[in-house]
Biopython code that builds the backbone (N, CA, C, O; Angstrom):
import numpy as np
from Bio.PDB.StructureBuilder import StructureBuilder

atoms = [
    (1, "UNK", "N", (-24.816, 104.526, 9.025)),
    (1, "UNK", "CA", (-25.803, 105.394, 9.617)),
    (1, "UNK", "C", (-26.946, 105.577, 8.638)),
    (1, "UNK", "O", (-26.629, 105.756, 7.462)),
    (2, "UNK", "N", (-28.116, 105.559, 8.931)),
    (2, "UNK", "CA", (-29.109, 105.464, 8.169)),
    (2, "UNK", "C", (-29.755, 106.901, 7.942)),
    (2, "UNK", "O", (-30.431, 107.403, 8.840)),
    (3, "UNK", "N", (-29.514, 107.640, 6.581)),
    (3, "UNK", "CA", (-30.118, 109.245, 6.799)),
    (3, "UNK", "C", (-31.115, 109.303, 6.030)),
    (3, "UNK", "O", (-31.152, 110.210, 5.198)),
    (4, "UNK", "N", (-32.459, 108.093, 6.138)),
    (4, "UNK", "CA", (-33.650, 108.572, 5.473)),
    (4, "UNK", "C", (-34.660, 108.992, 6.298)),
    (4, "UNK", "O", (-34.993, 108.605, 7.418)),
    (5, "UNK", "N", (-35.160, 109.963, 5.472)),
    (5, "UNK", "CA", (-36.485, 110.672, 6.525)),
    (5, "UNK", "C", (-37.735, 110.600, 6.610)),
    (5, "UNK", "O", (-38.338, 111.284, 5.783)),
    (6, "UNK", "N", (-38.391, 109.968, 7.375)),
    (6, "UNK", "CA", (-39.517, 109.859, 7.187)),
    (6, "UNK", "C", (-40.902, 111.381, 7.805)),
    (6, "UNK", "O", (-40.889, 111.913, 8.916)),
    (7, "UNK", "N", (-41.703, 111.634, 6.879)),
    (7, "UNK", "CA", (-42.050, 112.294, 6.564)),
    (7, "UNK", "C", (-43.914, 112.216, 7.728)),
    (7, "UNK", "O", (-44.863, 111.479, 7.460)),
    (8, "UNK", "N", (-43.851, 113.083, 8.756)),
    (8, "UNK", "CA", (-45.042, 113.502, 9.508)),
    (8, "UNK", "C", (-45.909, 114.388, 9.372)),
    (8, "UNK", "O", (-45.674, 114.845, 8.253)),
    (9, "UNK", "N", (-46.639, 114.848, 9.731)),
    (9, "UNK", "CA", (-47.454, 115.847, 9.564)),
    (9, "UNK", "C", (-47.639, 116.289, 11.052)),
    (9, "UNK", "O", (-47.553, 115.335, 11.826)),
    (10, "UNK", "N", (-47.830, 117.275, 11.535)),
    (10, "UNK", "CA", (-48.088, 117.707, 13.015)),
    (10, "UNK", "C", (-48.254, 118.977, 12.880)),
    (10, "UNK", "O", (-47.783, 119.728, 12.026)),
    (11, "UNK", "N", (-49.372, 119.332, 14.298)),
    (11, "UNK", "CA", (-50.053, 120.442, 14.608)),
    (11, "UNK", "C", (-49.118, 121.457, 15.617)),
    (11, "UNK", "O", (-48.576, 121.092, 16.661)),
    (12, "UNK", "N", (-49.097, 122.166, 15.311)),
    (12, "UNK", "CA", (-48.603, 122.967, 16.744)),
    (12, "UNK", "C", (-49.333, 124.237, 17.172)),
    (12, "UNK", "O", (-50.201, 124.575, 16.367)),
    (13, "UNK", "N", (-49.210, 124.947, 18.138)),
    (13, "UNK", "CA", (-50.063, 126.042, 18.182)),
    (13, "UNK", "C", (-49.274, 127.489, 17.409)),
    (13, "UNK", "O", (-48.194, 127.658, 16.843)),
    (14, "UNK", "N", (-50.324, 128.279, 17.701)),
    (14, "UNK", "CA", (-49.614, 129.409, 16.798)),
    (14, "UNK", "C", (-48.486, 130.082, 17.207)),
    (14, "UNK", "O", (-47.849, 130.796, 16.433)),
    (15, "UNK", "N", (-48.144, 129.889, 18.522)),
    (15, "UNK", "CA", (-46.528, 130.499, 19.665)),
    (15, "UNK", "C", (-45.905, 129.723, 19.352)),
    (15, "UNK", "O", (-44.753, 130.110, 19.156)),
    (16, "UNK", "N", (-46.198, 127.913, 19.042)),
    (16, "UNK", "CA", (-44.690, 127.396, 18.763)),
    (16, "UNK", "C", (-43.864, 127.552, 17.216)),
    (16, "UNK", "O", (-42.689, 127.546, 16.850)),
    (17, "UNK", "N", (-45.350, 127.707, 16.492)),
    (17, "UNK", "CA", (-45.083, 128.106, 15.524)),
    (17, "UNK", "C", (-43.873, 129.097, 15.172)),
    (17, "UNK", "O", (-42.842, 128.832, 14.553)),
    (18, "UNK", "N", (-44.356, 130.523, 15.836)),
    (18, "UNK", "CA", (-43.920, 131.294, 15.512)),
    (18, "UNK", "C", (-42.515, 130.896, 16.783)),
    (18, "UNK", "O", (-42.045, 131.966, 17.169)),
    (19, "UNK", "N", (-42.313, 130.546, 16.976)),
    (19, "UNK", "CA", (-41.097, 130.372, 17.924)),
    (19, "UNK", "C", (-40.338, 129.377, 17.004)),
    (19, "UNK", "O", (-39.137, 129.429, 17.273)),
    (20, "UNK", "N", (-40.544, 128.712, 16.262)),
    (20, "UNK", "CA", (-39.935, 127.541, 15.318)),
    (20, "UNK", "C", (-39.402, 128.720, 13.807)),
    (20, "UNK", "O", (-38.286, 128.805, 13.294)),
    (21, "UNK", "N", (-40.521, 129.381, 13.489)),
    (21, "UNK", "CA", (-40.279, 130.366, 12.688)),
    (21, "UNK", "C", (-39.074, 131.539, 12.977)),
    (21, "UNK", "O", (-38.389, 132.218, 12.212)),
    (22, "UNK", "N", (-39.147, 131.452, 14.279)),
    (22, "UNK", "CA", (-38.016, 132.891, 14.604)),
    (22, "UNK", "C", (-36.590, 131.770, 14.635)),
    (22, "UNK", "O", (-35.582, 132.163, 14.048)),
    (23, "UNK", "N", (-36.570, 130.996, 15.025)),
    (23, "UNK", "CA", (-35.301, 130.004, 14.996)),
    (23, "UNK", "C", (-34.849, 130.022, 13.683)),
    (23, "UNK", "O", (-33.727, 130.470, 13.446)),
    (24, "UNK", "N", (-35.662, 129.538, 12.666)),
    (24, "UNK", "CA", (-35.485, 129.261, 11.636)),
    (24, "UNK", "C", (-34.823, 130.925, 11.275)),
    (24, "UNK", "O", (-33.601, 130.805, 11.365)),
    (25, "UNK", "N", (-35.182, 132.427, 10.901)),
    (25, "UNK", "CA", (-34.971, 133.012, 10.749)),
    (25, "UNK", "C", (-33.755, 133.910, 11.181)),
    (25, "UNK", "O", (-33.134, 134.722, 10.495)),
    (26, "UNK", "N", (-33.585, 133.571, 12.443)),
    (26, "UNK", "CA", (-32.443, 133.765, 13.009)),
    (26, "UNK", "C", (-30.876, 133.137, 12.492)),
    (26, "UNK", "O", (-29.782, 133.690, 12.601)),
    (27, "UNK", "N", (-31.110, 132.171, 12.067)),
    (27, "UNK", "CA", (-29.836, 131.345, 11.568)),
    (27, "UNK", "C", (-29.569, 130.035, 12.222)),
    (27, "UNK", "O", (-28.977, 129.107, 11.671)),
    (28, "UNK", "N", (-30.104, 130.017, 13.587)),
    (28, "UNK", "CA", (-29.920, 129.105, 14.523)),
    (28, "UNK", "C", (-30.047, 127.468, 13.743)),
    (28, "UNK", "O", (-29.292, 126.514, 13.928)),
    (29, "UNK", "N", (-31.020, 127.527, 13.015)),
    (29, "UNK", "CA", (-31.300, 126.305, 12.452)),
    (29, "UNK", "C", (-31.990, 126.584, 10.790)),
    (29, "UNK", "O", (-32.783, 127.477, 10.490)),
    (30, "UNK", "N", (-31.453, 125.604, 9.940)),
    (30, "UNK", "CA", (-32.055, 125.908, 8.578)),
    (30, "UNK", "C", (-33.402, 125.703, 7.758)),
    (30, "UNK", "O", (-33.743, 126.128, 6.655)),
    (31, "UNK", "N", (-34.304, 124.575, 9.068)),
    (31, "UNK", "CA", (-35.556, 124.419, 8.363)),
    (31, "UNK", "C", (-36.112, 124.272, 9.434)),
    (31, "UNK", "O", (-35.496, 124.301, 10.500)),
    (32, "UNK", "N", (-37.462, 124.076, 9.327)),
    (32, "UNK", "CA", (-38.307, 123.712, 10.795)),
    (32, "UNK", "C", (-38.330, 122.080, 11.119)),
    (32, "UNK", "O", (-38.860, 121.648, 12.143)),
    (33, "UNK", "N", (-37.870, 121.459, 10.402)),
    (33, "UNK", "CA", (-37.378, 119.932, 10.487)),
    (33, "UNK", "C", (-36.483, 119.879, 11.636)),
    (33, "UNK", "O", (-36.728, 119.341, 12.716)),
    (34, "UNK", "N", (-35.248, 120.592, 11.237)),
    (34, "UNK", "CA", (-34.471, 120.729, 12.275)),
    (34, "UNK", "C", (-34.566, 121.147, 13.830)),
    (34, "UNK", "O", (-34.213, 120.707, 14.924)),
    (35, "UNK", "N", (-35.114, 122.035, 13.395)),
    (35, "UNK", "CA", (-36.061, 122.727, 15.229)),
    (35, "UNK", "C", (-36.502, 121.492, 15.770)),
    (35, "UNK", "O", (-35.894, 120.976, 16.707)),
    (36, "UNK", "N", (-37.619, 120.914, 15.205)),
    (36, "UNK", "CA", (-38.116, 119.689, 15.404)),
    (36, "UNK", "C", (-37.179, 119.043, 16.248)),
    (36, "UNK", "O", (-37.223, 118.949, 17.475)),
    (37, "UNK", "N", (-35.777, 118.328, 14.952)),
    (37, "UNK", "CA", (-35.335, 117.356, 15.247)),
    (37, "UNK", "C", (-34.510, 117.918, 16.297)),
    (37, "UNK", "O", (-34.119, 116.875, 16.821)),
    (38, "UNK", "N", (-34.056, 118.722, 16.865)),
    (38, "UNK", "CA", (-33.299, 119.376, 18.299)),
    (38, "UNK", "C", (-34.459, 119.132, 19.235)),
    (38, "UNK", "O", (-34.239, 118.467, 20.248)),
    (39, "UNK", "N", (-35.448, 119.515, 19.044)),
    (39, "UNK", "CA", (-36.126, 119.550, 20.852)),
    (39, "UNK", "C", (-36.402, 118.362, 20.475)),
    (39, "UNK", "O", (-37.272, 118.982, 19.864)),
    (40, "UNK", "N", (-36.568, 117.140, 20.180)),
    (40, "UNK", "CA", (-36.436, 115.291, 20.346)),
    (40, "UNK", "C", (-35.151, 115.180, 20.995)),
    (40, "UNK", "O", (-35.102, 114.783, 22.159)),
    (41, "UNK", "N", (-34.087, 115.497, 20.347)),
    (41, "UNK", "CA", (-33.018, 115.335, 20.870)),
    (41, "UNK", "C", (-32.843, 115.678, 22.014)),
    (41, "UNK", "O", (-32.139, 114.989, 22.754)),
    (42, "UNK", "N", (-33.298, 116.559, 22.347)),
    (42, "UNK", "CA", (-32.917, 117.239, 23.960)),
    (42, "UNK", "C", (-34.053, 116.090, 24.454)),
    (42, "UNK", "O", (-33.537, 115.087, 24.947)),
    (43, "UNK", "N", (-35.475, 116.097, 24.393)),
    (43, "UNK", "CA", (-36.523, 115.163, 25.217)),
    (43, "UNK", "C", (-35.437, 114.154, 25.171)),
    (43, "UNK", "O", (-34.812, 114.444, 26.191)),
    (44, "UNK", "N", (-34.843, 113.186, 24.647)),
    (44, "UNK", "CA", (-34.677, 112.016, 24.488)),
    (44, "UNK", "C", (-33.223, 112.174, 25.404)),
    (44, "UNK", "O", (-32.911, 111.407, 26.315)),
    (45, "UNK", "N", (-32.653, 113.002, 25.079)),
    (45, "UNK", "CA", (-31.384, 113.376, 26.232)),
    (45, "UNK", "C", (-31.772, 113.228, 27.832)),
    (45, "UNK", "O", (-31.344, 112.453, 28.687)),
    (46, "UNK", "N", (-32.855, 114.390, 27.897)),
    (46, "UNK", "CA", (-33.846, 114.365, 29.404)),
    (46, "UNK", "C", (-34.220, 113.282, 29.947)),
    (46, "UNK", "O", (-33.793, 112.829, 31.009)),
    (47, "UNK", "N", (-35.311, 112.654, 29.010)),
    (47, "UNK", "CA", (-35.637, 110.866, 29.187)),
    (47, "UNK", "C", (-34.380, 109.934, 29.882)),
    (47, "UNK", "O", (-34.567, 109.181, 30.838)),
    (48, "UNK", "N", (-32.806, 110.180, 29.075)),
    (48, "UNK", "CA", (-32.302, 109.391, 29.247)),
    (48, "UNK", "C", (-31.566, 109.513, 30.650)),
    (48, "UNK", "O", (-30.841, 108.647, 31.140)),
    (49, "UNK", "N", (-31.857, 110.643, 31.161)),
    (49, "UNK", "CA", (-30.744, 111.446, 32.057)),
    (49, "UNK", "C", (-31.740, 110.551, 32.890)),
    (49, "UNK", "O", (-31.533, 109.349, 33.053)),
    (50, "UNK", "N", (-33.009, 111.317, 33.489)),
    (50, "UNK", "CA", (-34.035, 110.533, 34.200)),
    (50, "UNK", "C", (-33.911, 109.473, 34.684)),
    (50, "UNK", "O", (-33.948, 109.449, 35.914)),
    (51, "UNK", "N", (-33.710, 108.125, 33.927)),
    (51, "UNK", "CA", (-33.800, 106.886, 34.164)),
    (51, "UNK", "C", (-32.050, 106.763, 34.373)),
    (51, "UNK", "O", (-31.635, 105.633, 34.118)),
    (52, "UNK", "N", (-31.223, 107.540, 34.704)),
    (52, "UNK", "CA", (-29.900, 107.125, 34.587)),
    (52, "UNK", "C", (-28.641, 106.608, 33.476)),
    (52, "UNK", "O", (-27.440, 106.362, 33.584)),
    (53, "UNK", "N", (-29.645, 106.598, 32.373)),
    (53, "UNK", "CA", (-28.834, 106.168, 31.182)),
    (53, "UNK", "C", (-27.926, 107.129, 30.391)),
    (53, "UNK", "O", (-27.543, 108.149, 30.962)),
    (54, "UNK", "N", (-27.729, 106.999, 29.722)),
    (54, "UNK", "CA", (-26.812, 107.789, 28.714)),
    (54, "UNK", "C", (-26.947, 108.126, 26.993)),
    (54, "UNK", "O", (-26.350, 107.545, 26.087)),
    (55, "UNK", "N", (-27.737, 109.032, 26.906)),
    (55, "UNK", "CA", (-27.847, 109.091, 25.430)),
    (55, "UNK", "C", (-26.849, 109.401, 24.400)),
    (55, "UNK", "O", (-26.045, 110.333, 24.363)),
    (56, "UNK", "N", (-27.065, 108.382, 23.518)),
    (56, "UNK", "CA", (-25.825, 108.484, 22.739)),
    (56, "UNK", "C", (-26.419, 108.843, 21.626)),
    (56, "UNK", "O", (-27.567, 108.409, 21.529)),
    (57, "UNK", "N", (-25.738, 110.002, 20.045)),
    (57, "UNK", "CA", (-25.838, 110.374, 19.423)),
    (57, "UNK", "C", (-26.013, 109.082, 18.742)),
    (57, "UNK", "O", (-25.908, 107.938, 19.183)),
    (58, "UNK", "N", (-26.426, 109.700, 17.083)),
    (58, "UNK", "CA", (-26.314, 108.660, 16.112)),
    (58, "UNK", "C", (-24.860, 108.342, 16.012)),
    (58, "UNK", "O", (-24.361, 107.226, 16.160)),
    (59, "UNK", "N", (-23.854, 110.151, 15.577)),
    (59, "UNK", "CA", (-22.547, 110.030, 15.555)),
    (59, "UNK", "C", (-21.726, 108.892, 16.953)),
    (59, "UNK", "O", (-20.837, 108.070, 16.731)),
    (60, "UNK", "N", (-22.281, 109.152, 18.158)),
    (60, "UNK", "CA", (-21.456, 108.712, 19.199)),
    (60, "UNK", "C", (-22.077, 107.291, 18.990)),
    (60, "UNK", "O", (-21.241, 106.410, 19.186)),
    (61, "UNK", "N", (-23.122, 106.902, 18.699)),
    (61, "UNK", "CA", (-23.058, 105.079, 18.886)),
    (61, "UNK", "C", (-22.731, 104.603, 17.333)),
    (61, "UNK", "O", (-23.415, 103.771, 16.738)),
    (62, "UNK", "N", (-21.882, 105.089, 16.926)),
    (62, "UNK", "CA", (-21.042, 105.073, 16.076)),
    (62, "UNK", "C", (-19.816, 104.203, 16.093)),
    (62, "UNK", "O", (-19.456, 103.178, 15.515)),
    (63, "UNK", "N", (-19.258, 105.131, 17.105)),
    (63, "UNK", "CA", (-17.867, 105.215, 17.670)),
    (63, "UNK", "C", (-17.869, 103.861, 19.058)),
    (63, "UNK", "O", (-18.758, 103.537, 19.845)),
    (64, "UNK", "N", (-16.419, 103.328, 18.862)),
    (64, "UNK", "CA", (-16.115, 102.182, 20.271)),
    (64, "UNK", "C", (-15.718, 103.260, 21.639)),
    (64, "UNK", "O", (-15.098, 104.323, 21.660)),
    (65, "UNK", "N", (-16.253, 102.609, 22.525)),
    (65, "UNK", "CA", (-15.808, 103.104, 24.019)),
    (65, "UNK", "C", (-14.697, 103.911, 23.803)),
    (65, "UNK", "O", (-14.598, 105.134, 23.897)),
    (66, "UNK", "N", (-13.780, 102.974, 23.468)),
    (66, "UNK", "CA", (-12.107, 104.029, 23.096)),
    (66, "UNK", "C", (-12.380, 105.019, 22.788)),
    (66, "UNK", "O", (-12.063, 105.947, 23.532)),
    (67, "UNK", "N", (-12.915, 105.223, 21.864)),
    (67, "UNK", "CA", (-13.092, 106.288, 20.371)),
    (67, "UNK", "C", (-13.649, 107.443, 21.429)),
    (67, "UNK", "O", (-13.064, 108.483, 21.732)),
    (68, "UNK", "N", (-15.259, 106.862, 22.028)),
    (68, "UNK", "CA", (-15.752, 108.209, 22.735)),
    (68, "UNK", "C", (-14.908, 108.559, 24.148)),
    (68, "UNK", "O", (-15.148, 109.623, 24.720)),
    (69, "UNK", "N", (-14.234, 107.926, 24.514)),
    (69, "UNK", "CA", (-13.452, 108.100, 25.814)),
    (69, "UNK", "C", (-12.064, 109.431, 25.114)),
    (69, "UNK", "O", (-11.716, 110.496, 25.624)),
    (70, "UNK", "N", (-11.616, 108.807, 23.897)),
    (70, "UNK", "CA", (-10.449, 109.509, 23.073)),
    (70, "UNK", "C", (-11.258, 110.770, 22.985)),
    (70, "UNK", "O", (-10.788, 111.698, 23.643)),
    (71, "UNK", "N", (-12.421, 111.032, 22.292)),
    (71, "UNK", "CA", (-12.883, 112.502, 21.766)),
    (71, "UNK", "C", (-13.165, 112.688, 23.306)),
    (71, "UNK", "O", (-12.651, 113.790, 23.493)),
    (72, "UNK", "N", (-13.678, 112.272, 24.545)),
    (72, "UNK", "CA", (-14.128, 113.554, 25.735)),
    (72, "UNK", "C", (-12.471, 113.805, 26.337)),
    (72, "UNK", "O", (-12.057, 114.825, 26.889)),
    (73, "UNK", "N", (-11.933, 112.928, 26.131)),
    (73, "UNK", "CA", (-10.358, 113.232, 26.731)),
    (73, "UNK", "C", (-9.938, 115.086, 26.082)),
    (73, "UNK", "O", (-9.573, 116.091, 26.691)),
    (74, "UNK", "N", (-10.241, 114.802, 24.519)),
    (74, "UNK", "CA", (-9.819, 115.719, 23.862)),
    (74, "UNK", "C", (-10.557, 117.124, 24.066)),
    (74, "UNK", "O", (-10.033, 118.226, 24.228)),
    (75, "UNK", "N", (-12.122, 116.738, 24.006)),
    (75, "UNK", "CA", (-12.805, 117.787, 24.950)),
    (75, "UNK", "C", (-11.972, 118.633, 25.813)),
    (75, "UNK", "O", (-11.325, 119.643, 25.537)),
    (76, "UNK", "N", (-12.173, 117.817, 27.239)),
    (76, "UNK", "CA", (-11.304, 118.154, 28.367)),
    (76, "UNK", "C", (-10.367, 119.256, 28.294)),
    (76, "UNK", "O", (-10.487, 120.402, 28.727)),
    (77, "UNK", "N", (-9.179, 118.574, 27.517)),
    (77, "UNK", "CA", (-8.256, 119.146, 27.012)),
    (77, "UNK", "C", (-8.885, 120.469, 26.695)),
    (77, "UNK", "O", (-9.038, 121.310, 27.581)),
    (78, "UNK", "N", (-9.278, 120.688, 25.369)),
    (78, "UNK", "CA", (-9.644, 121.761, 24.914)),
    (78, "UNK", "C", (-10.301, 122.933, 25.543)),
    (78, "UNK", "O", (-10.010, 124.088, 25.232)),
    (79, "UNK", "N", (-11.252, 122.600, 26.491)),
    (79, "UNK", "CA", (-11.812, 123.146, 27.521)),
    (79, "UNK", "C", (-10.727, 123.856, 28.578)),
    (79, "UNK", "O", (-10.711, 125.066, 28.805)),
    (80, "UNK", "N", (-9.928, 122.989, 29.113)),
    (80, "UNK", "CA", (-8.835, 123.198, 29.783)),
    (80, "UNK", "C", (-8.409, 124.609, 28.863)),
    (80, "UNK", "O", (-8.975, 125.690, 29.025)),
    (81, "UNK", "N", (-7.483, 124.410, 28.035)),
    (81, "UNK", "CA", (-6.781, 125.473, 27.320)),
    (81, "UNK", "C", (-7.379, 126.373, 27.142)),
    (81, "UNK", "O", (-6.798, 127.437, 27.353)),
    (82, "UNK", "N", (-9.212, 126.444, 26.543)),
    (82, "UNK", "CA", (-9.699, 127.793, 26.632)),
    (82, "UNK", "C", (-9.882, 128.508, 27.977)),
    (82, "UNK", "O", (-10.151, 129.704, 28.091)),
    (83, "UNK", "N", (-9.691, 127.569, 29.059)),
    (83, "UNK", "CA", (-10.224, 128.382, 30.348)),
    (83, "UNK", "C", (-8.863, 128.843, 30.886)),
    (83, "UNK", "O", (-8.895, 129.944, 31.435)),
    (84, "UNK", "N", (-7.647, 128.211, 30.842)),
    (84, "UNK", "CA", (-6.290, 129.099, 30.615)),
    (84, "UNK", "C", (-5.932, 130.053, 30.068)),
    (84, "UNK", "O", (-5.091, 130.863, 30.456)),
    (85, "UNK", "N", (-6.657, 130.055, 28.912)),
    (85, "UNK", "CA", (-6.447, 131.459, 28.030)),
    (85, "UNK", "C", (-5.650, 130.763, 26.904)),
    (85, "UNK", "O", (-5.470, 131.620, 26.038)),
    (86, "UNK", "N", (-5.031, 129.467, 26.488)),
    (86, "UNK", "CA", (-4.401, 129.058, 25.614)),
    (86, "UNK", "C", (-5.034, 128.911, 23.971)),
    (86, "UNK", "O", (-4.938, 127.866, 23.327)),
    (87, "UNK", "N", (-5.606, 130.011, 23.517)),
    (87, "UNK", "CA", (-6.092, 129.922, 22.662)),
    (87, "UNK", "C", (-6.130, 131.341, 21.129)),
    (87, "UNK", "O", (-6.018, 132.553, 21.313)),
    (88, "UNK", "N", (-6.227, 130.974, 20.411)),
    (88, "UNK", "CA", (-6.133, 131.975, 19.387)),
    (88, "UNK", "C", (-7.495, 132.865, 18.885)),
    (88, "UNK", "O", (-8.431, 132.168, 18.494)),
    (89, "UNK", "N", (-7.672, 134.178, 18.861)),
    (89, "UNK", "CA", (-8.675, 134.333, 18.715)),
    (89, "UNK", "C", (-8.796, 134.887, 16.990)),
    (89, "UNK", "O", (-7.891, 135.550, 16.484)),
    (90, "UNK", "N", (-10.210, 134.441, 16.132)),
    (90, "UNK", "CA", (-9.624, 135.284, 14.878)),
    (90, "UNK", "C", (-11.448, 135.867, 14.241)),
    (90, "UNK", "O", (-12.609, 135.515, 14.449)),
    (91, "UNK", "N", (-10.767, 136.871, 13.442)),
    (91, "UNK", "CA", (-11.829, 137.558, 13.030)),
    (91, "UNK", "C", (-12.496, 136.859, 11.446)),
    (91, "UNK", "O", (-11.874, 135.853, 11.106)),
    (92, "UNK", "N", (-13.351, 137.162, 10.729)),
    (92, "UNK", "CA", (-13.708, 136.648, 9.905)),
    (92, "UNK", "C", (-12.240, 136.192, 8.853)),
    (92, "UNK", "O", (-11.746, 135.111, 8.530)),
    (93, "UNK", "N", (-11.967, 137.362, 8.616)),
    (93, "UNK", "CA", (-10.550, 137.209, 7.402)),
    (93, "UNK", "C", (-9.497, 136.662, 8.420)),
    (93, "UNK", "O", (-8.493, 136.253, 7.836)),
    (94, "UNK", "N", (-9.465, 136.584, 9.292)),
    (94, "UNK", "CA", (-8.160, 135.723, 10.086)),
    (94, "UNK", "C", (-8.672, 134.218, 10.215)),
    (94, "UNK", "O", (-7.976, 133.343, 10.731)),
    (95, "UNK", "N", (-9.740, 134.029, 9.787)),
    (95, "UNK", "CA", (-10.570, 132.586, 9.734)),
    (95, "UNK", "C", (-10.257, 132.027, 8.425)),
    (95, "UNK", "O", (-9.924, 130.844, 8.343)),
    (96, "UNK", "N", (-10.348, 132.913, 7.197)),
    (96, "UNK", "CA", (-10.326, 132.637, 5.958)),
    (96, "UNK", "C", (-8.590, 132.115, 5.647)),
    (96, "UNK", "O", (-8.122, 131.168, 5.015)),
    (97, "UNK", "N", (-7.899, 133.367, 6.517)),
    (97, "UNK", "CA", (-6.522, 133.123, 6.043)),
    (97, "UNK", "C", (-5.898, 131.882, 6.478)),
    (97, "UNK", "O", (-5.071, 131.174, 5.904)),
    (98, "UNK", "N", (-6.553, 131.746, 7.791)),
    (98, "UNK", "CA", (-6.243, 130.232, 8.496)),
    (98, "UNK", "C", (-6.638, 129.215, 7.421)),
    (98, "UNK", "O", (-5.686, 128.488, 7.136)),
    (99, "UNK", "N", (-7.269, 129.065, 7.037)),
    (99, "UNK", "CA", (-8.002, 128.247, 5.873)),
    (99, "UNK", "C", (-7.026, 127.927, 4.552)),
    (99, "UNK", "O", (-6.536, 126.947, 3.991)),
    (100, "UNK", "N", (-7.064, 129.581, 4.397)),
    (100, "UNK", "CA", (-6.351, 128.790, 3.029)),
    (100, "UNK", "C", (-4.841, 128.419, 3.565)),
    (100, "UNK", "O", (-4.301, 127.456, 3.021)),
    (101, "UNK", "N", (-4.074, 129.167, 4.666)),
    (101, "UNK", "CA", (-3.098, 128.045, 5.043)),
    (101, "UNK", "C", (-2.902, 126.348, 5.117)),
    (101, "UNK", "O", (-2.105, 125.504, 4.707)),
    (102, "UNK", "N", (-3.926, 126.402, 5.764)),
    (102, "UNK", "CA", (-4.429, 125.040, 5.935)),
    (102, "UNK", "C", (-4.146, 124.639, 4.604)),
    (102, "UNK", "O", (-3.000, 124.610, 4.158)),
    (103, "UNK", "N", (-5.396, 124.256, 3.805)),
    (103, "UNK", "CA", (-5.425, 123.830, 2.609)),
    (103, "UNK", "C", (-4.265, 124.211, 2.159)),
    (103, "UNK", "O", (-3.778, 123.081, 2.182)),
    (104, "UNK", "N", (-3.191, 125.032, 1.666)),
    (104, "UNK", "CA", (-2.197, 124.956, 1.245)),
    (104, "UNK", "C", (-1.117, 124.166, 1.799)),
    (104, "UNK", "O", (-0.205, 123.691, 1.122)),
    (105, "UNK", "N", (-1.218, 124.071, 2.747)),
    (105, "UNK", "CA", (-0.008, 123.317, 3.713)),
    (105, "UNK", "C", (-0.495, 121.565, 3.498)),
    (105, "UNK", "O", (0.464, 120.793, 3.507)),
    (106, "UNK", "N", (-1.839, 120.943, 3.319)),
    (106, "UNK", "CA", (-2.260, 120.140, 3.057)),
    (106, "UNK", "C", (-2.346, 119.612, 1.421)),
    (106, "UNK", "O", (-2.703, 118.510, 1.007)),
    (107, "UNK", "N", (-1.895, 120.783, 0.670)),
    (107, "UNK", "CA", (-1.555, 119.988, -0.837)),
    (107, "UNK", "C", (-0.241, 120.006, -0.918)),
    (107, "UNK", "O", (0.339, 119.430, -1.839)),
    (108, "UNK", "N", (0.512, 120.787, 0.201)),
    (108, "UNK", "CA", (2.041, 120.839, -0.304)),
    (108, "UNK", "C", (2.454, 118.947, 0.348)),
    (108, "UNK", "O", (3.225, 118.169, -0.215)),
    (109, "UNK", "N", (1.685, 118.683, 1.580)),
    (109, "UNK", "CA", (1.755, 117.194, 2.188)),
    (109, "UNK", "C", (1.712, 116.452, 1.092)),
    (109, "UNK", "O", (2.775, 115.963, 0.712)),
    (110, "UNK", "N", (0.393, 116.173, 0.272)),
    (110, "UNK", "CA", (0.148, 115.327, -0.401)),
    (110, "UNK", "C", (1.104, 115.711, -1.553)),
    (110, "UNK", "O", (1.909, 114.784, -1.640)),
    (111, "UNK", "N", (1.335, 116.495, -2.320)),
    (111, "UNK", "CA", (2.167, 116.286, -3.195)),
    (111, "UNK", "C", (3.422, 115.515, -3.071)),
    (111, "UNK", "O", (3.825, 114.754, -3.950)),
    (112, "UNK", "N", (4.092, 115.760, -1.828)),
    (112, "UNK", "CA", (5.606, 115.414, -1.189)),
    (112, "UNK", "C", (5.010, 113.653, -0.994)),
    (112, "UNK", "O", (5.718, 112.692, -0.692)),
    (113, "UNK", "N", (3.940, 113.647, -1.196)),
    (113, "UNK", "CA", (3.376, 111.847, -1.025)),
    (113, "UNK", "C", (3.539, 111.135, -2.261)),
    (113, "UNK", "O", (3.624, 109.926, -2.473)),
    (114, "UNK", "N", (3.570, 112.263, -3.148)),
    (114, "UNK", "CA", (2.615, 112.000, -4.685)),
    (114, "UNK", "C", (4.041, 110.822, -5.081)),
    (114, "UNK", "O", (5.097, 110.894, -4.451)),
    (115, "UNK", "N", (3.860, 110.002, -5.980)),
    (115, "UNK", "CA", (5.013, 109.439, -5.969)),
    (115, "UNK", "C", (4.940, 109.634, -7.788)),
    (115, "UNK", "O", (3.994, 109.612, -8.575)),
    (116, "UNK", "N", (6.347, 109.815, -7.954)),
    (116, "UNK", "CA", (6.727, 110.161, -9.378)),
    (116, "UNK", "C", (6.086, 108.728, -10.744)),
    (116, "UNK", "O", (6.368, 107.542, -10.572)),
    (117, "UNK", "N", (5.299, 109.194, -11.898)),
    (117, "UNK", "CA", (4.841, 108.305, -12.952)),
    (117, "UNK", "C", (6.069, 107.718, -13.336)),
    (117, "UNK", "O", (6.098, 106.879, -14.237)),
]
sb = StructureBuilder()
sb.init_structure("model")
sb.init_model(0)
sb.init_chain("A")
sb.init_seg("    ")
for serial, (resi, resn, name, xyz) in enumerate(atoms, 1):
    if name == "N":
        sb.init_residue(resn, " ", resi, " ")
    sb.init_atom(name, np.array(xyz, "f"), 0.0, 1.0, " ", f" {name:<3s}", serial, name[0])
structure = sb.get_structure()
């Protein structure tokens, strides 16, 4: 995947401005690059819808048919279970604690891998 950026200059008026500025400030997005690079993404989504095609991410034309057929399967799924109610809900520190479970349960794996010097 190719992540160099090439560098524009562009005008906008003073509402998009400040509408790029409140994004940015909000959290939504971290620079005005990004703002940018979302409403392309969406035009180029729109464009593609239009003519019938299918826009594919950088990440998704990445990936083989399988691969993106495997992740919307998993979608699905997931979707499914939240609209069942099959899901866990957690607060900031029930996020953290999940975490360091995680990571702990993931060095106790690799160690039990580690093979003796």
């Amino acid at each position: 995947m190719n992540t160099a950026a090439e560098q524009l200059k562009i005008s906008v008026s003073p509402r998009m401005a400040q509408f790029i500025r409140e994004n940015v400030k909000s959290g939504g997005y971290t620079d005005a690059s990004e703002v940018v690079a979302d409403a392309v993404r969406r035009m180029r989504e729109t464009e593609a819808a239009k003519k019938g095609e299918v826009f594919l991410t950088s990440f998704e034309a990445s990936r083989s048919e399988d691969e993106r057929a495997s992740i919307r399967r998993g979608m699905s799924r997931g979707m499914q279970d939240i609209e069942e109610g099959l899901y866990q809900s957690y607060d900031a520190d029930g996020l953290r604690s999940l975490a360091e479970e995680m990571v702990a349960a993931s060095a106790r794996k690799r160690a039990g891998r580690a093979k003796p010097k």
